[in-house]
PDB file of N, CA, C, O and CB in Angstrom:
ATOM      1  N   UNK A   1     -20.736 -22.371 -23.316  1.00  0.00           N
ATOM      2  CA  UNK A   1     -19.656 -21.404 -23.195  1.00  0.00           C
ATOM      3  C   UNK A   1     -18.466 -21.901 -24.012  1.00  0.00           C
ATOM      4  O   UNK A   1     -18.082 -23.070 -23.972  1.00  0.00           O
ATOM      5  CB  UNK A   1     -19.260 -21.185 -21.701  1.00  0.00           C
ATOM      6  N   UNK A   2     -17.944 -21.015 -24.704  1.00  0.00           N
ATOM      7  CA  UNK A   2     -16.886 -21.322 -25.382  1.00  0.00           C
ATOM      8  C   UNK A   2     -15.260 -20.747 -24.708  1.00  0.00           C
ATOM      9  O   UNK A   2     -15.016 -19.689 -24.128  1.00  0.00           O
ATOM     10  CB  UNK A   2     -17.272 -20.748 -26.777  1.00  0.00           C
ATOM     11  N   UNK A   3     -14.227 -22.025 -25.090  1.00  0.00           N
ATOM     12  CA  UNK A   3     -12.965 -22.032 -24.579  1.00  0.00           C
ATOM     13  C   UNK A   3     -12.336 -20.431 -24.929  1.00  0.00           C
ATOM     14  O   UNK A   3     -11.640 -19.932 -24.045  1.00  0.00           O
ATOM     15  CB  UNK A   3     -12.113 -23.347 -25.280  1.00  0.00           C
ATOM     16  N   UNK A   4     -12.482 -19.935 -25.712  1.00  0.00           N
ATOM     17  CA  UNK A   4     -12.152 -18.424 -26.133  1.00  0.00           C
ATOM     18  C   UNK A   4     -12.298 -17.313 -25.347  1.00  0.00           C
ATOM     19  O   UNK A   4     -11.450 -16.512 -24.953  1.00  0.00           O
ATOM     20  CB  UNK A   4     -12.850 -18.050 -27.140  1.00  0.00           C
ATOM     21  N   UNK A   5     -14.152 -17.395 -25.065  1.00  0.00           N
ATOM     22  CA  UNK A   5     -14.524 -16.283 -24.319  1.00  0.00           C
ATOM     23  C   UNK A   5     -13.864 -16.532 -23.046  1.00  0.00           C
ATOM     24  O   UNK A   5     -13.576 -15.506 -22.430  1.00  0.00           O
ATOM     25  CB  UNK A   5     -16.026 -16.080 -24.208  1.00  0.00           C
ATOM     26  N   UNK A   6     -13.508 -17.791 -22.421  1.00  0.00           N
ATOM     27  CA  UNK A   6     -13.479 -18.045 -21.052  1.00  0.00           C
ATOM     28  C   UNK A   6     -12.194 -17.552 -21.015  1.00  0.00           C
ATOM     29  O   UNK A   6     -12.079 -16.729 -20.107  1.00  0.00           O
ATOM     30  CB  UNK A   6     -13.758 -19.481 -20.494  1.00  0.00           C
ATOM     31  N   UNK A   7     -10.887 -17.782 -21.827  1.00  0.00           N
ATOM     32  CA  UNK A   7     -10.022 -17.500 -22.224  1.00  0.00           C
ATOM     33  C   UNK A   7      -9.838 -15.881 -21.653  1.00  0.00           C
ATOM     34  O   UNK A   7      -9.235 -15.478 -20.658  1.00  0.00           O
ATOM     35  CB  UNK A   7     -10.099 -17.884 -23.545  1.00  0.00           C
ATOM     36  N   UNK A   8     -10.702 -15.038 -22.822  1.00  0.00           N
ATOM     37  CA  UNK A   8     -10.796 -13.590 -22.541  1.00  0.00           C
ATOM     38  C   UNK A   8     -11.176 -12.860 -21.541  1.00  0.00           C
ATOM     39  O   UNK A   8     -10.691 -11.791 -21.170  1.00  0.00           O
ATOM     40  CB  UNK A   8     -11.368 -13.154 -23.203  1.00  0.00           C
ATOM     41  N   UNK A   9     -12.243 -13.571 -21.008  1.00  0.00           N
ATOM     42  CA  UNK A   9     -12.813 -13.431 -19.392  1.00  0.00           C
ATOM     43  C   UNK A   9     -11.352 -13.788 -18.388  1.00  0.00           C
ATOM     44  O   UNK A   9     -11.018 -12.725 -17.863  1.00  0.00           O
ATOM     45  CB  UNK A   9     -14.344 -14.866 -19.016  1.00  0.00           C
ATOM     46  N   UNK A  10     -10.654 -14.628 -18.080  1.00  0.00           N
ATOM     47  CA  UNK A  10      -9.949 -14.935 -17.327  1.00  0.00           C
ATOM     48  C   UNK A  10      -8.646 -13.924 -17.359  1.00  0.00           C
ATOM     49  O   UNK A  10      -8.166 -13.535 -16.294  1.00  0.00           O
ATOM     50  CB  UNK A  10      -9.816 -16.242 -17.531  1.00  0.00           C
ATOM     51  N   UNK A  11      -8.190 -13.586 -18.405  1.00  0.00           N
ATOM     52  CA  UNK A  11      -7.480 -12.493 -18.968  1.00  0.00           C
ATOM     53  C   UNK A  11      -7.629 -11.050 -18.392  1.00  0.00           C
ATOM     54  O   UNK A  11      -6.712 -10.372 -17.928  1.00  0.00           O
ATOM     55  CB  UNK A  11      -7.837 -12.462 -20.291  1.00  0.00           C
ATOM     56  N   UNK A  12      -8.944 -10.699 -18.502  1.00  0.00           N
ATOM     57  CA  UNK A  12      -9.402  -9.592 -17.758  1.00  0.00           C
ATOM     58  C   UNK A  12      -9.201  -9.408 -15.927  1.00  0.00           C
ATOM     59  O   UNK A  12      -9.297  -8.372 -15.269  1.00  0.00           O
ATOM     60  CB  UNK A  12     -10.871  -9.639 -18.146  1.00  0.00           C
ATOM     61  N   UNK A  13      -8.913 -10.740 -15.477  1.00  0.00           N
ATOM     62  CA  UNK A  13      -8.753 -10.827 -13.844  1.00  0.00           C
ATOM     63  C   UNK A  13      -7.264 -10.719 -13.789  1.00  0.00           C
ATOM     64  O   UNK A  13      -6.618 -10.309 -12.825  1.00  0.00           O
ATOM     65  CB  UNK A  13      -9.362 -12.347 -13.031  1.00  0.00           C
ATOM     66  N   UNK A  14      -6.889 -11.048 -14.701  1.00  0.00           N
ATOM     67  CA  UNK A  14      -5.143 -11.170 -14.318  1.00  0.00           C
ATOM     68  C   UNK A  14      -4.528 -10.214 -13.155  1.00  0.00           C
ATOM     69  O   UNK A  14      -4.611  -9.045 -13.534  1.00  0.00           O
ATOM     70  CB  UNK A  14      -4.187 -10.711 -15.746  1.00  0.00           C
ATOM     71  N   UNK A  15      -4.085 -10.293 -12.186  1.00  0.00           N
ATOM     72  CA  UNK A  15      -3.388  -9.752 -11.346  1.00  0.00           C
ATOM     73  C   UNK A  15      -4.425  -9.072 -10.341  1.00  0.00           C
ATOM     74  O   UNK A  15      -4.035  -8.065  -9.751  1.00  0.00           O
ATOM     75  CB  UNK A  15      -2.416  -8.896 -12.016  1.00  0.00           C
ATOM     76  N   UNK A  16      -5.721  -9.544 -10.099  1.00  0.00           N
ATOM     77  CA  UNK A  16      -6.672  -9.065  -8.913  1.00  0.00           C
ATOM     78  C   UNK A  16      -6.960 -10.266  -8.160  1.00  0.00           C
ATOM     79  O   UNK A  16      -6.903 -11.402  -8.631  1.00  0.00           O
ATOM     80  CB  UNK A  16      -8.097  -8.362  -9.392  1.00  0.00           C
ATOM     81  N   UNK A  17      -7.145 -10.091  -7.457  1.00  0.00           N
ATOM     82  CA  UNK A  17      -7.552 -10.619  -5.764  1.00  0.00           C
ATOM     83  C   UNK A  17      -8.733 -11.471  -6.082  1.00  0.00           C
ATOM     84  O   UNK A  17      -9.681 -10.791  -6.474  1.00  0.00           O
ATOM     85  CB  UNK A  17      -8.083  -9.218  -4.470  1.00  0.00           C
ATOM     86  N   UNK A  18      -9.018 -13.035  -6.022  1.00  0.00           N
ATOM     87  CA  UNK A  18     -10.170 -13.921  -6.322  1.00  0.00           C
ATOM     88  C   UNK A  18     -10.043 -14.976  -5.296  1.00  0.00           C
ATOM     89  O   UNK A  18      -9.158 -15.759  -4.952  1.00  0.00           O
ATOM     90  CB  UNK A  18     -10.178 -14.520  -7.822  1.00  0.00           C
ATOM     91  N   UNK A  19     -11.374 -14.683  -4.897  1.00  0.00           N
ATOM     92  CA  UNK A  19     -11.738 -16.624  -4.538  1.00  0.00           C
ATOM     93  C   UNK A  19     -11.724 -17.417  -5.126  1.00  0.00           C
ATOM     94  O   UNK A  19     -12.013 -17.149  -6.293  1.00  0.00           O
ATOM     95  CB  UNK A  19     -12.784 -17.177  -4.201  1.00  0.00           C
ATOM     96  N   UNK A  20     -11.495 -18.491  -4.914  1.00  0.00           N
ATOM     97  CA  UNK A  20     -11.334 -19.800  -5.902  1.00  0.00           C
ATOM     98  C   UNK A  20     -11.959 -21.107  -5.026  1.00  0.00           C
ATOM     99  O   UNK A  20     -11.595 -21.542  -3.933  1.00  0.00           O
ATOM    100  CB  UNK A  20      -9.483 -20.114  -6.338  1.00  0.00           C
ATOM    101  N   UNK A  21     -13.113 -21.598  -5.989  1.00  0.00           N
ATOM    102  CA  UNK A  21     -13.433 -23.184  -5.214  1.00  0.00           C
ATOM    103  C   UNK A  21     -13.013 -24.161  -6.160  1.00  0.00           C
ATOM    104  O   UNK A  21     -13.433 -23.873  -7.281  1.00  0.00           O
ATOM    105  CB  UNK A  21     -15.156 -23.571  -4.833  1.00  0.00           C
ATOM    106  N   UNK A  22     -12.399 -25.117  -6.134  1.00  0.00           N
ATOM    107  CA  UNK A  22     -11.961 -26.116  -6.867  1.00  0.00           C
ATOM    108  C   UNK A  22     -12.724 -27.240  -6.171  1.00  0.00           C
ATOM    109  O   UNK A  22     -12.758 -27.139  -4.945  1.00  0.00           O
ATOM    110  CB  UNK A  22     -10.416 -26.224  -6.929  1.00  0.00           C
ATOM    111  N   UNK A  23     -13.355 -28.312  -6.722  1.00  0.00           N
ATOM    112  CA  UNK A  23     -14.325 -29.391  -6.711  1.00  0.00           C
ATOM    113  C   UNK A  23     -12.886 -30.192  -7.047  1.00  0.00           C
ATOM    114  O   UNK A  23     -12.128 -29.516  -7.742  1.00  0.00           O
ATOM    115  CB  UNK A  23     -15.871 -29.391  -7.882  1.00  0.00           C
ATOM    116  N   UNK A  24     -12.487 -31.246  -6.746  1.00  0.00           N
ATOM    117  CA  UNK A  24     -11.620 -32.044  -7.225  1.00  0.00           C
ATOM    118  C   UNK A  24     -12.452 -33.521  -7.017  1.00  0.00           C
ATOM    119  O   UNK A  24     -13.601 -33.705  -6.615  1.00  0.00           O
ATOM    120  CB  UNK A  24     -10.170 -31.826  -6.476  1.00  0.00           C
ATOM    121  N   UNK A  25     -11.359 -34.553  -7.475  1.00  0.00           N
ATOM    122  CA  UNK A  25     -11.785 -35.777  -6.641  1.00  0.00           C
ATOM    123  C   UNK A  25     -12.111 -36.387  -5.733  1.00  0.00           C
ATOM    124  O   UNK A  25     -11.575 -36.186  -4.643  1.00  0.00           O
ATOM    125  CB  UNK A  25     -11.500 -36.209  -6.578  1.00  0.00           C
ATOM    126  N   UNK A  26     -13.114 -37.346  -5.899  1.00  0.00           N
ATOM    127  CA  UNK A  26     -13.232 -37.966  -4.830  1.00  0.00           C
ATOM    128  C   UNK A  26     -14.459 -37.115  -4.221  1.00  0.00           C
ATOM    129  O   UNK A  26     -15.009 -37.595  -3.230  1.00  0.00           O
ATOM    130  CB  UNK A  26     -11.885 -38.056  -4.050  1.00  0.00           C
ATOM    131  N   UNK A  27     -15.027 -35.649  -4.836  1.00  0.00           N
ATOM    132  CA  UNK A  27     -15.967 -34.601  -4.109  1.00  0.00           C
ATOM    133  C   UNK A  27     -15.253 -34.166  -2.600  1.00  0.00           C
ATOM    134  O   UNK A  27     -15.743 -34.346  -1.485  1.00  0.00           O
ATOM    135  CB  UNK A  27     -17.625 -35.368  -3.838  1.00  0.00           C
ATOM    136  N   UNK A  28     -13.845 -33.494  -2.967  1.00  0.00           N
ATOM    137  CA  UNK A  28     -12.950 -33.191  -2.275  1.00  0.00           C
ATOM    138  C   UNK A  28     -13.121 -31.754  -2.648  1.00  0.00           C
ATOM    139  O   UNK A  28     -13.384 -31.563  -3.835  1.00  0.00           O
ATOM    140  CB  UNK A  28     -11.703 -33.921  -2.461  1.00  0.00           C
ATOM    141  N   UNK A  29     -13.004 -30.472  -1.705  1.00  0.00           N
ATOM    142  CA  UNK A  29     -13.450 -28.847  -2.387  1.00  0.00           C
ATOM    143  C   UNK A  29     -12.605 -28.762  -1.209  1.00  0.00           C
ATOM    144  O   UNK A  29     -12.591 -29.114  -0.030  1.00  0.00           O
ATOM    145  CB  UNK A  29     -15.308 -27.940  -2.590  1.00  0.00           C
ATOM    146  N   UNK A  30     -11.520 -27.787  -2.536  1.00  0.00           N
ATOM    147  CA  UNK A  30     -10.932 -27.029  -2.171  1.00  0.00           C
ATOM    148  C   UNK A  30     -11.014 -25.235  -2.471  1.00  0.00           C
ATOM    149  O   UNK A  30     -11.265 -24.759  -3.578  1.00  0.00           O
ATOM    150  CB  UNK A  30     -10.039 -27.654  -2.452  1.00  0.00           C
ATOM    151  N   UNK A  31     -10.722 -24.365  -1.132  1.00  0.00           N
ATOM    152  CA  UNK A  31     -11.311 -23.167  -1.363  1.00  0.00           C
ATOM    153  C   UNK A  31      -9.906 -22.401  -0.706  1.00  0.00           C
ATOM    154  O   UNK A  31      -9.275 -22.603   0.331  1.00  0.00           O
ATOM    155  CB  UNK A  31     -12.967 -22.937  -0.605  1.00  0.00           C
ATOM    156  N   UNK A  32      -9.742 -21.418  -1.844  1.00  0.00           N
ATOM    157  CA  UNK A  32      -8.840 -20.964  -1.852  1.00  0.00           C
ATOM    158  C   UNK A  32      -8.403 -18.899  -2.170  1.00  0.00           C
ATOM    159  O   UNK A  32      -9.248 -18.474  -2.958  1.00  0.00           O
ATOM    160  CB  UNK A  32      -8.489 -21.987  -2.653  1.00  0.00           C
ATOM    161  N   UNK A  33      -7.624 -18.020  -1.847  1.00  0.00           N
ATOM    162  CA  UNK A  33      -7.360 -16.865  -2.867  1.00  0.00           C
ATOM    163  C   UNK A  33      -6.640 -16.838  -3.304  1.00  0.00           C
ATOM    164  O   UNK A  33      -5.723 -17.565  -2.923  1.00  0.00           O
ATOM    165  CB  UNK A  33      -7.321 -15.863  -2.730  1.00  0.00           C
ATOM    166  N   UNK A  34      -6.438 -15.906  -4.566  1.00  0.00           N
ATOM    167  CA  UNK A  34      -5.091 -16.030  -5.204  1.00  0.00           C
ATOM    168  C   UNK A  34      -5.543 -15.191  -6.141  1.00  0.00           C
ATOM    169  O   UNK A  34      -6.707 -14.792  -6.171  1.00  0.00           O
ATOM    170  CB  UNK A  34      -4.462 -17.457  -5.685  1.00  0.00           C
ATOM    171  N   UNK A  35      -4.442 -14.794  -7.160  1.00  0.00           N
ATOM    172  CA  UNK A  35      -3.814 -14.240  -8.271  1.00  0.00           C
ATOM    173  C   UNK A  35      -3.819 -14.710  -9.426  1.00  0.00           C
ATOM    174  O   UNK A  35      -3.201 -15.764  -9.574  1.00  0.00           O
ATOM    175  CB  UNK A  35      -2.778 -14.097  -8.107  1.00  0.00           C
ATOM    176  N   UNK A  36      -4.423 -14.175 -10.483  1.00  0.00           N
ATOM    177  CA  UNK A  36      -3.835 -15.189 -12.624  1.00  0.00           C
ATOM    178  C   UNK A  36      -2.753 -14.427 -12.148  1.00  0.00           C
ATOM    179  O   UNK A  36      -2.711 -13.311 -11.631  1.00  0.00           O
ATOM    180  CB  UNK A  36      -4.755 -14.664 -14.998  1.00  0.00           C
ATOM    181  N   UNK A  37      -1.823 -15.314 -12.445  1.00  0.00           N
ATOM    182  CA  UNK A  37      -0.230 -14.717 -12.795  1.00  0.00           C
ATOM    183  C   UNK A  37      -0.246 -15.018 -14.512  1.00  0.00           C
ATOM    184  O   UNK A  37      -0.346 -14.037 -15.249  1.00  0.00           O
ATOM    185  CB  UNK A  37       1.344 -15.812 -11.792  1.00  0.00           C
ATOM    186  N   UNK A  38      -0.179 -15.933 -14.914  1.00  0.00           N
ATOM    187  CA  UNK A  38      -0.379 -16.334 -16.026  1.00  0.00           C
ATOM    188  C   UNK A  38      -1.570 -16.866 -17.333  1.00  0.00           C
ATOM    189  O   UNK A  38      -2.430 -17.704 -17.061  1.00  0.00           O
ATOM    190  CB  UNK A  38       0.190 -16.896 -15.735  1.00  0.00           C
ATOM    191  N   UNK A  39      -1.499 -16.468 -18.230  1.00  0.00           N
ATOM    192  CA  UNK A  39      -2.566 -17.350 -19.481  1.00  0.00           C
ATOM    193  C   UNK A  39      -1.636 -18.011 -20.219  1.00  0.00           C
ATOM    194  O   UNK A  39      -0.579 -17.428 -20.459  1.00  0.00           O
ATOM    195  CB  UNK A  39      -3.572 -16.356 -20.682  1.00  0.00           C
ATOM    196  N   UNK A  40      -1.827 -19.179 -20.651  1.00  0.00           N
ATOM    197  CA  UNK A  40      -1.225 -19.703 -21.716  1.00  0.00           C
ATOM    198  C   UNK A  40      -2.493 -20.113 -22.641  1.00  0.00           C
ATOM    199  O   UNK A  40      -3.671 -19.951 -22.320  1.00  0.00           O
ATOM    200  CB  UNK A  40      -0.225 -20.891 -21.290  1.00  0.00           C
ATOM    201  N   UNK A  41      -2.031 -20.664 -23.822  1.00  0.00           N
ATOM    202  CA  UNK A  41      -3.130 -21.551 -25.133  1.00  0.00           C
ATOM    203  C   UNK A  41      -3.978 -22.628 -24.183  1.00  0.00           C
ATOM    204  O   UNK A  41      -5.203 -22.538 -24.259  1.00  0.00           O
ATOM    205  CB  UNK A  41      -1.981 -22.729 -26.641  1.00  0.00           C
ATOM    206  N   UNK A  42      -3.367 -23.738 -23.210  1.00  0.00           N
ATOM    207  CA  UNK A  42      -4.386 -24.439 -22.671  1.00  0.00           C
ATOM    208  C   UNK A  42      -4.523 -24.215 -21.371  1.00  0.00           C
ATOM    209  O   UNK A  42      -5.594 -24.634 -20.933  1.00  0.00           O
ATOM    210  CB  UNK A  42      -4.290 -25.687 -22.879  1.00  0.00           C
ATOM    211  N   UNK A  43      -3.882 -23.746 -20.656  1.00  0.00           N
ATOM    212  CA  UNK A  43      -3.975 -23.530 -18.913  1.00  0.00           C
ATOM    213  C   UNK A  43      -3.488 -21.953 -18.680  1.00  0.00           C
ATOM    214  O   UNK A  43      -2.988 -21.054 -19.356  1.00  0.00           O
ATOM    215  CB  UNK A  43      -2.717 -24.769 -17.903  1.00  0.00           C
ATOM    216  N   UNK A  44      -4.063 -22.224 -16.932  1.00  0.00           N
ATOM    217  CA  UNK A  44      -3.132 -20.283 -16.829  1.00  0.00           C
ATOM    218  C   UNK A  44      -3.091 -21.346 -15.231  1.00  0.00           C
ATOM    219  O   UNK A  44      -3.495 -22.462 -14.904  1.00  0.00           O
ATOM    220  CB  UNK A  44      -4.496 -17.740 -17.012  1.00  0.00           C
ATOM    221  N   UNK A  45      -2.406 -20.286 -14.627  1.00  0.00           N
ATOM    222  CA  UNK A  45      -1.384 -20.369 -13.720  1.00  0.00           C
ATOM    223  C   UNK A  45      -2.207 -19.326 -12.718  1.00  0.00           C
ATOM    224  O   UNK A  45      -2.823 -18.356 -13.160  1.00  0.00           O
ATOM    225  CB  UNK A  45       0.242 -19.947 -14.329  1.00  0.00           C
ATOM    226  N   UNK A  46      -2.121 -19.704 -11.137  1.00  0.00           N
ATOM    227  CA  UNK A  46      -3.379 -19.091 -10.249  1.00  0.00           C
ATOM    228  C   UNK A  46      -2.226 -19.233  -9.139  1.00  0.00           C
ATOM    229  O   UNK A  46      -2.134 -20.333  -8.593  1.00  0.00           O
ATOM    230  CB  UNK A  46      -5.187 -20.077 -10.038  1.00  0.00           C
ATOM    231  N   UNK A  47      -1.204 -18.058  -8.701  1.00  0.00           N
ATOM    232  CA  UNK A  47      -0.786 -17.916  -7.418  1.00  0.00           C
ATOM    233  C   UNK A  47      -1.760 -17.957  -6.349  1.00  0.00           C
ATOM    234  O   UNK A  47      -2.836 -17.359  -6.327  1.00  0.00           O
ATOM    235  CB  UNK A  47      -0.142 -16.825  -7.339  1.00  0.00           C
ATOM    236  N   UNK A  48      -1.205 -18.838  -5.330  1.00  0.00           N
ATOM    237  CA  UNK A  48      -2.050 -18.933  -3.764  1.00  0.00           C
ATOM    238  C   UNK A  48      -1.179 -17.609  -2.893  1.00  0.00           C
ATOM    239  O   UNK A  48       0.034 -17.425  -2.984  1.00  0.00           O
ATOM    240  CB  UNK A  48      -1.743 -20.927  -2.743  1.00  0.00           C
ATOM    241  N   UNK A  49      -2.270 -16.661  -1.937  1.00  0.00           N
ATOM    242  CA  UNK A  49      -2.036 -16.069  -1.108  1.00  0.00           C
ATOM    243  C   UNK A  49      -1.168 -16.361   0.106  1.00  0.00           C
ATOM    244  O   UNK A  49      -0.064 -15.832   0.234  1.00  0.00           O
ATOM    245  CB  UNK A  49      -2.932 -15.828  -0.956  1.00  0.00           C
ATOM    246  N   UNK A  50      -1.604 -17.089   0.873  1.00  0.00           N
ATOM    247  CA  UNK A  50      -1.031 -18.013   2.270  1.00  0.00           C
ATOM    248  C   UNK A  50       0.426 -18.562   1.789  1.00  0.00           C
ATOM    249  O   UNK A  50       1.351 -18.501   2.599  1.00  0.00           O
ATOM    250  CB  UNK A  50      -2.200 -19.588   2.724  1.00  0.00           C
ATOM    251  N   UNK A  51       0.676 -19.157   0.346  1.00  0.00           N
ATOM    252  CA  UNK A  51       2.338 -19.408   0.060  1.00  0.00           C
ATOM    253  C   UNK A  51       2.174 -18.956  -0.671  1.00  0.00           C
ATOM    254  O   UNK A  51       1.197 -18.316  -1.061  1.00  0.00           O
ATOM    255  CB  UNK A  51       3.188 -20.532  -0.121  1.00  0.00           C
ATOM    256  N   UNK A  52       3.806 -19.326  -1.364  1.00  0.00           N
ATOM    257  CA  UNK A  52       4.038 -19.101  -3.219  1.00  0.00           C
ATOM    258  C   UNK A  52       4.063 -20.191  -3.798  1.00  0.00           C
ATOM    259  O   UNK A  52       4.935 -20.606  -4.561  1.00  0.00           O
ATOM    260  CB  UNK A  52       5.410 -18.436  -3.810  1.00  0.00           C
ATOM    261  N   UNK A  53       2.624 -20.963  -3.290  1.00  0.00           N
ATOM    262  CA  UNK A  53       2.433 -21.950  -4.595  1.00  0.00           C
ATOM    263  C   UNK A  53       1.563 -21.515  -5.705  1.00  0.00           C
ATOM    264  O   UNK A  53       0.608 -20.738  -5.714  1.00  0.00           O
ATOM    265  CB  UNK A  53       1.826 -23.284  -4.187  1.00  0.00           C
ATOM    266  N   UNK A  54       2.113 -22.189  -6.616  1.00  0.00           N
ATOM    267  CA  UNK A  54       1.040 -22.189  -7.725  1.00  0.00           C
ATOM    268  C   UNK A  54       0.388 -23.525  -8.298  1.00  0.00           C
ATOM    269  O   UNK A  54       0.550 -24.745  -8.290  1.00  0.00           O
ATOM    270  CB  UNK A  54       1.646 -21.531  -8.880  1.00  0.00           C
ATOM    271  N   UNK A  55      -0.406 -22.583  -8.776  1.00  0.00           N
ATOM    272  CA  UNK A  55      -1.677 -23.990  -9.435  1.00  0.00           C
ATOM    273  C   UNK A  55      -1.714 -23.486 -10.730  1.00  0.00           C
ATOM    274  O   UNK A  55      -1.601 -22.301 -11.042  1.00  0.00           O
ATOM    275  CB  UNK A  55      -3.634 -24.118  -8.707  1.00  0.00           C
ATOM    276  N   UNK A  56      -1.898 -24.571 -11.573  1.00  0.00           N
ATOM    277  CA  UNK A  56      -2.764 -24.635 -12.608  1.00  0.00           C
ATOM    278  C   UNK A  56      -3.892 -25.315 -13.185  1.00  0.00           C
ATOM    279  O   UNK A  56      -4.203 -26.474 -12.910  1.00  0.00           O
ATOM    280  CB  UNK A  56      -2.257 -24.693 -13.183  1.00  0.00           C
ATOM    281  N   UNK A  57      -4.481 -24.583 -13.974  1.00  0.00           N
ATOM    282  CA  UNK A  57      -5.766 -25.013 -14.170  1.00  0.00           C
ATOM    283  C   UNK A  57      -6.051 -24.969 -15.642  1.00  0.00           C
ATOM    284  O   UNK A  57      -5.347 -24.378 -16.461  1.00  0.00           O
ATOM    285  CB  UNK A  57      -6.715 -24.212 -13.381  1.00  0.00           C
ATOM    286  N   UNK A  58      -7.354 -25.775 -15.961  1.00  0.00           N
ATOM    287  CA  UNK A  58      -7.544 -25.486 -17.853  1.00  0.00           C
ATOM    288  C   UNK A  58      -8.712 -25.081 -17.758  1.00  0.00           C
ATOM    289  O   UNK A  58      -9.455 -25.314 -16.804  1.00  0.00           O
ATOM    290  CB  UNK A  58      -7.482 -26.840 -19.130  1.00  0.00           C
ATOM    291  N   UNK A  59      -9.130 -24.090 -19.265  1.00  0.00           N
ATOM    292  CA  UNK A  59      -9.901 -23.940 -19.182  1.00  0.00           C
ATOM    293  C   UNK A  59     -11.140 -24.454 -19.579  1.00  0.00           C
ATOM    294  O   UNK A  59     -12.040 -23.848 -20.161  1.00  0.00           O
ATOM    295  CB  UNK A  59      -9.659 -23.339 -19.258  1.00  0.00           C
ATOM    296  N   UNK A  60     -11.117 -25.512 -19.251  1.00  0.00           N
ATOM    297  CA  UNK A  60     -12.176 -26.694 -19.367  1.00  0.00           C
ATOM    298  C   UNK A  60     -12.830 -26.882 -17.902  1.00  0.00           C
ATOM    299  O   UNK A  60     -13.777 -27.652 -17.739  1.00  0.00           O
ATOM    300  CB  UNK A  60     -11.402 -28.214 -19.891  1.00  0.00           C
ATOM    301  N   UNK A  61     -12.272 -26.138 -16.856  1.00  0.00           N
ATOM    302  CA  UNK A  61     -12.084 -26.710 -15.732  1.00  0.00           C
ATOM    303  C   UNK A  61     -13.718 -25.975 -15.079  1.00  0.00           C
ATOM    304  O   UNK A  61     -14.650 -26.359 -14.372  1.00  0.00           O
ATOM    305  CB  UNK A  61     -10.395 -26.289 -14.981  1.00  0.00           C
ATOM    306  N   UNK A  62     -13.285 -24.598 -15.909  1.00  0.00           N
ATOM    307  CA  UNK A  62     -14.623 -23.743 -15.754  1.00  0.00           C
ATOM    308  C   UNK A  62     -15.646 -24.311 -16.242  1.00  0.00           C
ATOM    309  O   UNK A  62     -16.699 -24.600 -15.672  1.00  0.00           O
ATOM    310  CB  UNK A  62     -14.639 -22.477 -16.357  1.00  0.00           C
ATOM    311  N   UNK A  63     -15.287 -24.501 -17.478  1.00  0.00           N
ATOM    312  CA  UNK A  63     -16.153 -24.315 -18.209  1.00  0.00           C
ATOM    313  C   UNK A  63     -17.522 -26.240 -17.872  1.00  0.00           C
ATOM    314  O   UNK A  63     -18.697 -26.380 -18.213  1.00  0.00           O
ATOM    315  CB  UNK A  63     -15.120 -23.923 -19.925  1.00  0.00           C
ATOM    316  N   UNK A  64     -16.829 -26.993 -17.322  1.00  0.00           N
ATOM    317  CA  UNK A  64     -17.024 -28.011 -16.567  1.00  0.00           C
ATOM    318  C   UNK A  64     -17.788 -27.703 -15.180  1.00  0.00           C
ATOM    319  O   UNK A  64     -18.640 -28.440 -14.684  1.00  0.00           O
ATOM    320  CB  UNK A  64     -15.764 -28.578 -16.400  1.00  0.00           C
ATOM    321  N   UNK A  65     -17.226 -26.200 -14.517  1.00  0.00           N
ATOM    322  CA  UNK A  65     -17.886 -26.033 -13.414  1.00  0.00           C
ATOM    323  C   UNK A  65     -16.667 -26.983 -12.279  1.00  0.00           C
ATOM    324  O   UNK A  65     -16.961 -27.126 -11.092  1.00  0.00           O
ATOM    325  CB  UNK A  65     -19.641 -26.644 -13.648  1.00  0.00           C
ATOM    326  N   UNK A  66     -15.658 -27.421 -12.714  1.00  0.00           N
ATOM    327  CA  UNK A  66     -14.766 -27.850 -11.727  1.00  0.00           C
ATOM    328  C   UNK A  66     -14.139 -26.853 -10.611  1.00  0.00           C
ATOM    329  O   UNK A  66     -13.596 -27.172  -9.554  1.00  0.00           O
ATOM    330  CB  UNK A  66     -13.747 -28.413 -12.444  1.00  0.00           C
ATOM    331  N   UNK A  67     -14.342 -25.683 -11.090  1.00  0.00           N
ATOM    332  CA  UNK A  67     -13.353 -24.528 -10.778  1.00  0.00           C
ATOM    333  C   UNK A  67     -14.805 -23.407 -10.861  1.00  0.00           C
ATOM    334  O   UNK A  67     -15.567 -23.256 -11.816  1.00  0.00           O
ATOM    335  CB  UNK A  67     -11.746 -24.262 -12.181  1.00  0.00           C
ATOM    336  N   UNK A  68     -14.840 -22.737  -9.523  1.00  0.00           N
ATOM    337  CA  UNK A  68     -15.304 -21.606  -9.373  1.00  0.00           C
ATOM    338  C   UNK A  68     -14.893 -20.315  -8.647  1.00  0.00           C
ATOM    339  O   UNK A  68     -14.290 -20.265  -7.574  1.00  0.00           O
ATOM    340  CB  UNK A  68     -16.156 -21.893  -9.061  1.00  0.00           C
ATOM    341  N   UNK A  69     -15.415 -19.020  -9.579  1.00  0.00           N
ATOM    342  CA  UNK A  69     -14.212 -18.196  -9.604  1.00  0.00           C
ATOM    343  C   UNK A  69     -15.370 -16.898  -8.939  1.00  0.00           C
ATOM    344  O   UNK A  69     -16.328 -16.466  -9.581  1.00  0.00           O
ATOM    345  CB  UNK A  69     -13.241 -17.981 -11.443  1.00  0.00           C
ATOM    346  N   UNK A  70     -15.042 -16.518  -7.733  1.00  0.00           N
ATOM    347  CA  UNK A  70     -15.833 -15.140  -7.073  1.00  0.00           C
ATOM    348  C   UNK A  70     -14.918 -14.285  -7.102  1.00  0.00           C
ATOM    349  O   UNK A  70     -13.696 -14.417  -7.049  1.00  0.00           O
ATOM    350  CB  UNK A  70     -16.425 -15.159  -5.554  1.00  0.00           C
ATOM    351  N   UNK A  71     -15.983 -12.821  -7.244  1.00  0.00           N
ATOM    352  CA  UNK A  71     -15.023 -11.633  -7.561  1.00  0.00           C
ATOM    353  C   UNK A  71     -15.029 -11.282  -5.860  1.00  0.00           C
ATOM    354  O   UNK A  71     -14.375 -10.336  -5.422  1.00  0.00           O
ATOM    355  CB  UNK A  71     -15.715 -10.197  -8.861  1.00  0.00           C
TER     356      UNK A  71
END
């Protein structure tokens, strides 16, 4: 998979309602909903539901399988 398409794919969700599993360290999973508020060139920006935090993420993160994204 290339950084582009994932790019364009992620683009297309902007501002809808997603699950999110994040695999972090340590095999620590975190599961989450939220919002793309943002794309930038290397990361986009993923409002959480429950607060107004935000996360960011790259898109390497997918494309790694660090980060999984249900519609």
């Amino acid at each position: 998979m290339n950084k582009s398409i994932v790019k364009d794919n992620i683009e297309t969700y902007k501002g809808k309602k997603i699950h999110f599993k994040y695999n972090g360290a340590r095999n620590q999973i975190e599961e989450f909903d939220g919002f793309i508020e943002n794309t930038y060139n290397a990361v986009f920006t993923i409002r959480i539901n429950e607060s107004d935090n935000i996360k960011s993420f790259t898109y390497n993160d997918i494309i790694n399988e660090s980060l999984q994204i249900f519609l």
